[in-house]
Backbone bond lengths (Angstrom), bond angles and torsions (degrees), N, CA, C in turn:
res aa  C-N    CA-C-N  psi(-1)  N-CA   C-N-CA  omega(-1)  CA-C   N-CA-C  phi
1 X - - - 1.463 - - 1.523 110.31 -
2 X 1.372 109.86 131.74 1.643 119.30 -179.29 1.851 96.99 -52.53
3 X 1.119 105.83 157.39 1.457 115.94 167.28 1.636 122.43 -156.49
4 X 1.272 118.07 178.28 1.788 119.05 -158.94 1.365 77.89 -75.76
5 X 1.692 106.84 153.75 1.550 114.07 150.74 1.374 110.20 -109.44
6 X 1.711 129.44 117.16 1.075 131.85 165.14 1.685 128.53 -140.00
7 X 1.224 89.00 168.99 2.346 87.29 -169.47 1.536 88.68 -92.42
8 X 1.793 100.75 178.98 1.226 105.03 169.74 1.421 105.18 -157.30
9 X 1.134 127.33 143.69 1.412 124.57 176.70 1.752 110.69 -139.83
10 X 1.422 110.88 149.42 1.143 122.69 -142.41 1.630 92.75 -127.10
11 X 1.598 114.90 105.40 1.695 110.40 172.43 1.487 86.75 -97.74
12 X 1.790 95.52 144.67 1.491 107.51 153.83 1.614 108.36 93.71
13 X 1.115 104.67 166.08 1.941 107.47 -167.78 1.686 114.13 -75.25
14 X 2.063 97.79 -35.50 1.522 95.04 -171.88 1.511 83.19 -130.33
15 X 1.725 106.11 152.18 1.528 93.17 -172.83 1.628 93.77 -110.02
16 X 1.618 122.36 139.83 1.478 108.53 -161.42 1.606 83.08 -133.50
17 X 1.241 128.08 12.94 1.442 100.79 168.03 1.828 80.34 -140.39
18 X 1.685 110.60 -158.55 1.025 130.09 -174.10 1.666 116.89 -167.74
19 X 1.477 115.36 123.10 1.271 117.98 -165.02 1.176 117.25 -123.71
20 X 1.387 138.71 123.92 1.082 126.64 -135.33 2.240 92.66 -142.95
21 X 1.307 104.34 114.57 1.893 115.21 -171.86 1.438 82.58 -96.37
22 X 1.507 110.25 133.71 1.274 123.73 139.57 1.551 115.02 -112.01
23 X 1.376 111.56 125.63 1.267 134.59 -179.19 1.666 112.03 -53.91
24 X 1.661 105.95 147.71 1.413 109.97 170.53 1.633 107.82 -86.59
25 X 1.564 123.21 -178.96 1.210 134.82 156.05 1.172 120.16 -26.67
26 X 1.896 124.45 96.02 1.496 117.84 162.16 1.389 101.36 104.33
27 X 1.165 116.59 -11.94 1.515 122.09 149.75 1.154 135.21 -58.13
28 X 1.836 117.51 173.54 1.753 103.05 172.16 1.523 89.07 -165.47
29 X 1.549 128.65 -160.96 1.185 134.03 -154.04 1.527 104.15 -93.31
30 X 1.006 139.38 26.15 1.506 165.83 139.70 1.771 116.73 -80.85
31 X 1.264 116.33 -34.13 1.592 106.96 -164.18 2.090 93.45 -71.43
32 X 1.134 122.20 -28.83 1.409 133.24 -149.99 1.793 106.97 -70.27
33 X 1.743 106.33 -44.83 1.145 114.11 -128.59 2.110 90.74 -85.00
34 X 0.716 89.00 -36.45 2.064 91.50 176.67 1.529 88.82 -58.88
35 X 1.145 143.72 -80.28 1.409 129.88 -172.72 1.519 118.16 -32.78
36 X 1.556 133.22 -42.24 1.062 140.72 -176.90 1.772 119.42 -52.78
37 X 1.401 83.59 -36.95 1.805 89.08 -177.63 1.596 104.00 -103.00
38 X 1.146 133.97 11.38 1.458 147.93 153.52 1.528 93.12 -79.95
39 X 1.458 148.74 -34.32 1.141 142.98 -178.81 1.813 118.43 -66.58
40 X 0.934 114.26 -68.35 1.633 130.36 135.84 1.360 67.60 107.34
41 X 1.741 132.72 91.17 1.425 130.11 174.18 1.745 82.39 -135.59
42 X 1.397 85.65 136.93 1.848 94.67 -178.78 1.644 101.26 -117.47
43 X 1.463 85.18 169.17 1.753 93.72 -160.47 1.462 141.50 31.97
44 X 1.820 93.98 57.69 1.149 116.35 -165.41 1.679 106.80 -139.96
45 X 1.890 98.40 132.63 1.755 83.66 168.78 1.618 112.52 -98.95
46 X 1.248 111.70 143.47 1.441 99.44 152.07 1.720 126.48 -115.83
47 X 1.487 87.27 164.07 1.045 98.75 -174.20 1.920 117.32 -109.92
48 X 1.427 116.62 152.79 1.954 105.67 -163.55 1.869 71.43 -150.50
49 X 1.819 110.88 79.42 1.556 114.50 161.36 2.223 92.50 -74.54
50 X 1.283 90.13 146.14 2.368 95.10 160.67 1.377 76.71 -119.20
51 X 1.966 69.01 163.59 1.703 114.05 -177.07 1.578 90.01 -60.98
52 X 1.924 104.19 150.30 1.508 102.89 149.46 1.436 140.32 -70.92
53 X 1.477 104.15 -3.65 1.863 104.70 -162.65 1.545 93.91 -113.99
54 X 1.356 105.73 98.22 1.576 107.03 170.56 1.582 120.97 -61.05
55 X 1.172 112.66 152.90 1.408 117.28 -176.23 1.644 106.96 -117.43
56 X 1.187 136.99 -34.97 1.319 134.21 -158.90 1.627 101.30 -155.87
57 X 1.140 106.80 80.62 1.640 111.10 -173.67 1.443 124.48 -49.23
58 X 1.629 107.01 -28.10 1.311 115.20 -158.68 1.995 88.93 -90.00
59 X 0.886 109.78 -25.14 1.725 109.06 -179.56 1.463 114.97 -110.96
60 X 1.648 115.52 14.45 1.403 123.72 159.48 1.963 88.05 69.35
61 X 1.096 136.74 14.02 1.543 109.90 -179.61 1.684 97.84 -78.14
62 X 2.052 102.91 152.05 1.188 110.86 156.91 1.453 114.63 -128.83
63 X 0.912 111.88 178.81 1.237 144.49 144.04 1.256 160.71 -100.41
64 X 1.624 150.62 134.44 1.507 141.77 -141.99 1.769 97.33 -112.67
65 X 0.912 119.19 -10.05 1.741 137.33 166.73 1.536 140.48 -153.30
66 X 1.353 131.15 99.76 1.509 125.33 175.27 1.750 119.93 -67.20
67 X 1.125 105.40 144.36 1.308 109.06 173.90 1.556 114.82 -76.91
68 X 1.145 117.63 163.20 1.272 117.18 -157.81 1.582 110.37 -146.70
69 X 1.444 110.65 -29.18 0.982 118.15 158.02 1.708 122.34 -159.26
70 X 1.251 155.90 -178.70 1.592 153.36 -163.46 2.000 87.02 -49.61
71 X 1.263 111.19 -73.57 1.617 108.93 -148.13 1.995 92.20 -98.57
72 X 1.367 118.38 3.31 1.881 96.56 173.94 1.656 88.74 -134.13
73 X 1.950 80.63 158.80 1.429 105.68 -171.64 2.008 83.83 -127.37
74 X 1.274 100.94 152.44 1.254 125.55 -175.11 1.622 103.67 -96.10
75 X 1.601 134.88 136.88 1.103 118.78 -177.05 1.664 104.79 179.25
76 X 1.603 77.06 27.78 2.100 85.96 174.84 1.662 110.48 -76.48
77 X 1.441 118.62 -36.38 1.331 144.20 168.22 1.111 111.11 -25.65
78 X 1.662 106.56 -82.48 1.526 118.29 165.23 1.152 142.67 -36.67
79 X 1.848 107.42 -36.97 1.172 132.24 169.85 1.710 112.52 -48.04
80 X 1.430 75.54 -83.82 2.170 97.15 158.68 1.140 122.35 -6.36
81 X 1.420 110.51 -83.81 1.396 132.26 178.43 1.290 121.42 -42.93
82 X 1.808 106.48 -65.97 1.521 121.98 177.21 1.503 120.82 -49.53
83 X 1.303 104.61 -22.00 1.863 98.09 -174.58 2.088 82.77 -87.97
84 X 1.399 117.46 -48.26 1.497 111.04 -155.19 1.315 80.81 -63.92
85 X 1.338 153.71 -41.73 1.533 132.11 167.27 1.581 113.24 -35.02
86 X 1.057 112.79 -59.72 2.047 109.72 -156.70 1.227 92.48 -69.21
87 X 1.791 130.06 -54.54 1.296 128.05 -151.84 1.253 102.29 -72.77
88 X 1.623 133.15 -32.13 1.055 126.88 -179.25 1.311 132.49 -87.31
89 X 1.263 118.82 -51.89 1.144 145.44 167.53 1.932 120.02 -66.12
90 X 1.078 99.45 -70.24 2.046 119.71 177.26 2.034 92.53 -61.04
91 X 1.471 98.00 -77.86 1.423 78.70 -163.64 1.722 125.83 -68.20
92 X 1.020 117.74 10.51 1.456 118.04 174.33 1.461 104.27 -71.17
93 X 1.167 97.50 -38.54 2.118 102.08 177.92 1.757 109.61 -84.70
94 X 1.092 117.50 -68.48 1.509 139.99 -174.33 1.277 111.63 -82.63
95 X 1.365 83.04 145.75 2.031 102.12 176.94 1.582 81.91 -102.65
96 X 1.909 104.47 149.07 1.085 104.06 -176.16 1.542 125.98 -81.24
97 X 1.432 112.81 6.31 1.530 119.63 150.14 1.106 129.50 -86.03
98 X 1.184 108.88 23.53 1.726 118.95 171.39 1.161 111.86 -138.00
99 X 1.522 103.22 36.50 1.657 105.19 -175.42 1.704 107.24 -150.59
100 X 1.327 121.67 114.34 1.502 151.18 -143.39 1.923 82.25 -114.85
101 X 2.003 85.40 136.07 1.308 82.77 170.38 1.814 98.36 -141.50
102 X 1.176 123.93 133.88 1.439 121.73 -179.73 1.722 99.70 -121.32
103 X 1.363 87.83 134.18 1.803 95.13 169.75 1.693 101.61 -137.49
104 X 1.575 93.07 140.12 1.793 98.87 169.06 1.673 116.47 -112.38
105 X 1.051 116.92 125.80 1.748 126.23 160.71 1.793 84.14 77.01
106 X 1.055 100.24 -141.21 1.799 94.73 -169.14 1.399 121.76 -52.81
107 X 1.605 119.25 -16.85 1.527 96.82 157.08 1.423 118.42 -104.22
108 X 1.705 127.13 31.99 1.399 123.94 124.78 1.214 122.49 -60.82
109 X 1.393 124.33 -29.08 1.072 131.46 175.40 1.453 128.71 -74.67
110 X 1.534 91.26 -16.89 1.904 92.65 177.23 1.690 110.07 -96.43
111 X 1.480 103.24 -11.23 1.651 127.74 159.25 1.511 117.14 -42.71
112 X 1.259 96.37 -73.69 2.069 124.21 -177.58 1.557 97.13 -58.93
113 X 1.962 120.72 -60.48 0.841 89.50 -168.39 1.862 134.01 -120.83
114 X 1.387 85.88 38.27 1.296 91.53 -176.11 1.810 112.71 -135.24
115 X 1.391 94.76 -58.05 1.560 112.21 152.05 1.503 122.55 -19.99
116 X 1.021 113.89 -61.65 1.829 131.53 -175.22 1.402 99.52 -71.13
117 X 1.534 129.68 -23.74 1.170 121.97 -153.95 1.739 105.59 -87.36
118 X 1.630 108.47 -15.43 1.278 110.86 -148.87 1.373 95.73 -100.44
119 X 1.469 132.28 -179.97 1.411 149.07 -148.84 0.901 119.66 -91.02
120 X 1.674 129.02 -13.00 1.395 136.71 -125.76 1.857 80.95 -134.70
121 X 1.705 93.94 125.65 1.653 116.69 159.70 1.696 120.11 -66.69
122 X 1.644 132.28 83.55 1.121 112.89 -147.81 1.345 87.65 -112.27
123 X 1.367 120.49 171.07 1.488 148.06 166.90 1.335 125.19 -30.59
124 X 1.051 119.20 -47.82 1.487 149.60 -156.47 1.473 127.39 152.45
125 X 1.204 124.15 128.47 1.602 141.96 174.27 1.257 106.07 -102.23
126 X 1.408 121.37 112.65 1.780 116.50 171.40 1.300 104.66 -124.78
127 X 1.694 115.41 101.85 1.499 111.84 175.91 1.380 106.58 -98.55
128 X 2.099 111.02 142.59 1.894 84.79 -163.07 1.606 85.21 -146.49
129 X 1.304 111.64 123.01 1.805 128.97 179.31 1.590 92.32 70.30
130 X 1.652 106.53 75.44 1.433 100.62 179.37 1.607 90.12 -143.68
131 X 1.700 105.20 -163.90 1.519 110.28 -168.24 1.301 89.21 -168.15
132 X 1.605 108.82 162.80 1.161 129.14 157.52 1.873 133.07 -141.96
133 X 1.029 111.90 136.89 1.782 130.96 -164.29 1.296 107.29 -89.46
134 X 1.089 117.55 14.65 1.628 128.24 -179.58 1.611 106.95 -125.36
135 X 1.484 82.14 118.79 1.667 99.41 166.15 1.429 121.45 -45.93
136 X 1.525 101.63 -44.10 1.768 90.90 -177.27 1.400 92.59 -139.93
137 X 1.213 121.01 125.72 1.855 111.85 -179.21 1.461 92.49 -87.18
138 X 1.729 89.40 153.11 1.806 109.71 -176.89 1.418 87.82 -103.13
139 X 1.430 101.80 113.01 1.226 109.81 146.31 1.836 132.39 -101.39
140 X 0.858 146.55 127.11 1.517 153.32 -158.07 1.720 91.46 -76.78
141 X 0.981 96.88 142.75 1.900 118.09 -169.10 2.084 92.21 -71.11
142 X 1.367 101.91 -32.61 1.541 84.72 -165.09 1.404 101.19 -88.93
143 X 1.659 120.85 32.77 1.485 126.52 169.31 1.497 89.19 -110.25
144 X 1.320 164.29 -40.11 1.317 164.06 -125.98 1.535 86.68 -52.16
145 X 1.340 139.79 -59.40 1.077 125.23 -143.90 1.833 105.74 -131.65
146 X 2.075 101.51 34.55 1.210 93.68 166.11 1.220 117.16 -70.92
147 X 1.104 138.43 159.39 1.371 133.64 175.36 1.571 104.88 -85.17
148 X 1.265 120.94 129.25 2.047 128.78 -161.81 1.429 90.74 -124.66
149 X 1.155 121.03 137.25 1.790 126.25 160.36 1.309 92.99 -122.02
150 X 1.236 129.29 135.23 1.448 148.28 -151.09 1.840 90.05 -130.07
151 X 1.131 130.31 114.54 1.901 127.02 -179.74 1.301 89.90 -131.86
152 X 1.623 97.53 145.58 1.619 104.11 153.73 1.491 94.10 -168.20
153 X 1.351 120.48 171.06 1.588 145.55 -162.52 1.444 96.05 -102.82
154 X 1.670 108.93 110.52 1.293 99.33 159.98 1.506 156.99 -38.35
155 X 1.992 78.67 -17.14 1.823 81.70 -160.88 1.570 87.31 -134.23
156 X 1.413 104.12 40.21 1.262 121.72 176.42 2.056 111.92 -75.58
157 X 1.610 104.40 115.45 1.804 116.67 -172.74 1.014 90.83 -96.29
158 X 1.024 150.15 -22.58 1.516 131.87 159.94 1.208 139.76 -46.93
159 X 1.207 115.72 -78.91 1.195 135.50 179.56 1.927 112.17 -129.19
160 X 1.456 116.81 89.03 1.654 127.70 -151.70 1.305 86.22 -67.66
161 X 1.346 108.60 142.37 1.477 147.53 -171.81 2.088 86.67 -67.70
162 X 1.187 127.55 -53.85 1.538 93.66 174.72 1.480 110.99 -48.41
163 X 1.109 141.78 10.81 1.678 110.64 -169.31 1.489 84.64 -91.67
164 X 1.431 125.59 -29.70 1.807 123.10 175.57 1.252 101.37 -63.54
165 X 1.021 132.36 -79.09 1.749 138.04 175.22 1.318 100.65 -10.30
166 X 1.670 131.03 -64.44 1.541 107.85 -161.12 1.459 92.92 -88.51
167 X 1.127 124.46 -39.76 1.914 118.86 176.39 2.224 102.34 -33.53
168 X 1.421 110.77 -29.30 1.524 89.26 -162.41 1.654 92.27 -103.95
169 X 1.384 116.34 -11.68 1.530 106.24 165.79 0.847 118.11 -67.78
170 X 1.679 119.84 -25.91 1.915 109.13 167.16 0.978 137.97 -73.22
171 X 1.826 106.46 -23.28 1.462 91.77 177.32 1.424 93.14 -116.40
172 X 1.165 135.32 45.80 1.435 111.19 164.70 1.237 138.83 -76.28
173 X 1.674 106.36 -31.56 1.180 135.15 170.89 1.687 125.26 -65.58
174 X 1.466 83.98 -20.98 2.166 109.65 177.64 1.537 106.52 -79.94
175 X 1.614 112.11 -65.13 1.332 115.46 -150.67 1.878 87.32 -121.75
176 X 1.138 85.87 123.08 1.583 128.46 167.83 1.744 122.94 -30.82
177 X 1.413 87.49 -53.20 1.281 99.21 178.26 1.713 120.30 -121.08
178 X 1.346 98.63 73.14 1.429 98.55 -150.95 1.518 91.51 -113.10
179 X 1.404 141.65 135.24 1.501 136.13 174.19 1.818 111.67 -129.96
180 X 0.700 153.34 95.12 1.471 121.73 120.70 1.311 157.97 12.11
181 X 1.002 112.55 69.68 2.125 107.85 -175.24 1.517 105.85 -98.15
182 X 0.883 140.65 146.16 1.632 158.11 -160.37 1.430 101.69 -136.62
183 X 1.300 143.84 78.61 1.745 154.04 156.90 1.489 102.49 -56.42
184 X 1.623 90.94 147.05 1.685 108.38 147.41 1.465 125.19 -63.47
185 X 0.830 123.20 122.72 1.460 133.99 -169.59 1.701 143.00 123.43
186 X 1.329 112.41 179.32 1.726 111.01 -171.11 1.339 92.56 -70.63
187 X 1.649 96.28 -131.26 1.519 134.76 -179.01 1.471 114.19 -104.01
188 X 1.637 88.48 84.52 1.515 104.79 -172.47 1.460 120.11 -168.43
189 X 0.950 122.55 153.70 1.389 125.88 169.72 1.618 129.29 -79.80
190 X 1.807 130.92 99.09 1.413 117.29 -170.18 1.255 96.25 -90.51
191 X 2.037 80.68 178.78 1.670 85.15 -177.08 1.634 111.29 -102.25
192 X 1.504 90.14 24.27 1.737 95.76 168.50 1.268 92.18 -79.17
193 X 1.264 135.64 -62.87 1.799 146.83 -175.93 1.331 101.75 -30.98
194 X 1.011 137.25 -70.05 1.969 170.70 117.67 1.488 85.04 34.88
195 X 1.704 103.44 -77.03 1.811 89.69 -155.93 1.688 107.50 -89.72
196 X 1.552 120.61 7.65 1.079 116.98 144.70 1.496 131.46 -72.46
197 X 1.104 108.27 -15.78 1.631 110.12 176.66 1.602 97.89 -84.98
198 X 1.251 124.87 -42.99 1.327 122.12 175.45 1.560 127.73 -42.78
199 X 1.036 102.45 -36.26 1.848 144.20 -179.25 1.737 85.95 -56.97
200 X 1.688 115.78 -54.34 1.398 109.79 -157.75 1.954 96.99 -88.42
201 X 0.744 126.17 12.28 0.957 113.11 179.40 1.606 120.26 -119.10
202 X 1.311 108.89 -34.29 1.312 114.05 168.85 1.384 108.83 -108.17
């Protein structure tokens, strides 16, 4: 059976949580790992799974969904894969409240809309300069009170900081611990965002 390809690196003697980057557009298990040690979270593994649907072989970019046609993107694959990642791999080590998941630009998006959907009580969800194509995201009842930090760059040309704005009007009213932060900057991740995620963990 096909499966995710990803690295992993291990701060600290015992690893007691688990952190898990999903990559944006054209990324792979390299875009994650310089952010990780900007985190400065000890006794922690992380994890840097890439998309399965390569886009540009010769420069290793992937992707978490192909298009398939003008208005659908394909993303059963990912689906697939990503749970036989946690169940196999993540939860053999980690309880899923000790397990942090951050995604930027399309893998905020695989955060909002796939992430939330699944069964598992997790640590924290931080989707940051992301969006979502769903009218109403499904979130799974035993997320009500994951704790979500929602980031994006004000002066973000990529992907405009309303696409977070209506993403946190949907679930605010759902999930409990749901916030909003609004940074200086494009299409990127600060390390104002950074030591707010830190905030959620310790």
């Amino acid at each position: 059976m096909e499966s995710i390809s990803y690295d992993h690196i291990d701060v600290g003697d015992k690893q007691n949580n688990a952190f898990i980057f999903i990559h944006g557009w054209q990324g792979n298990k390299d875009s994650f790992k310089s952010i990780s040690k900007l985190l400065k979270i000890d006794n922690c593994r992380f994890y840097f799974p890439e998309g399965p649907y390569l886009i540009d072989k010769n420069e290793k970019k992937r992707s978490w969904a192909i298009q398939i046609s003008d208005n659908r993107w394909e993303t059963d694959l990912s689906k697939s894969l990503f749970i036989d990642f946690l169940e196999n791999i993540v939860f053999k080590k980690f309880q899923s409240k000790n397990i942090f998941i951050m995604g930027f630009s399309q893998g905020a998006a695989v955060c909002l809309n796939f992430i939330l959907s699944l069964k598992y009580s997790f640590g924290g969800i931080f989707p940051v300069a992301g969006f979502s194509r769903m009218t109403n995201i499904e979130i799974h009842k035993s997320q009500h009170n994951t704790p979500i930090l929602i980031g994006h760059g004000k002066d973000d040309d990529i992907i405009s900081v309303d696409e977070s704005e209506k993403v946190y009007k949907q679930i605010k009213g759902i999930c409990n611990n749901a916030e909003l932060y609004i940074f200086n900057g494009k299409h990127k991740i600060s390390l104002s965002y950074l030591r707010k995620v830190r905030e959620y963990i310790y």
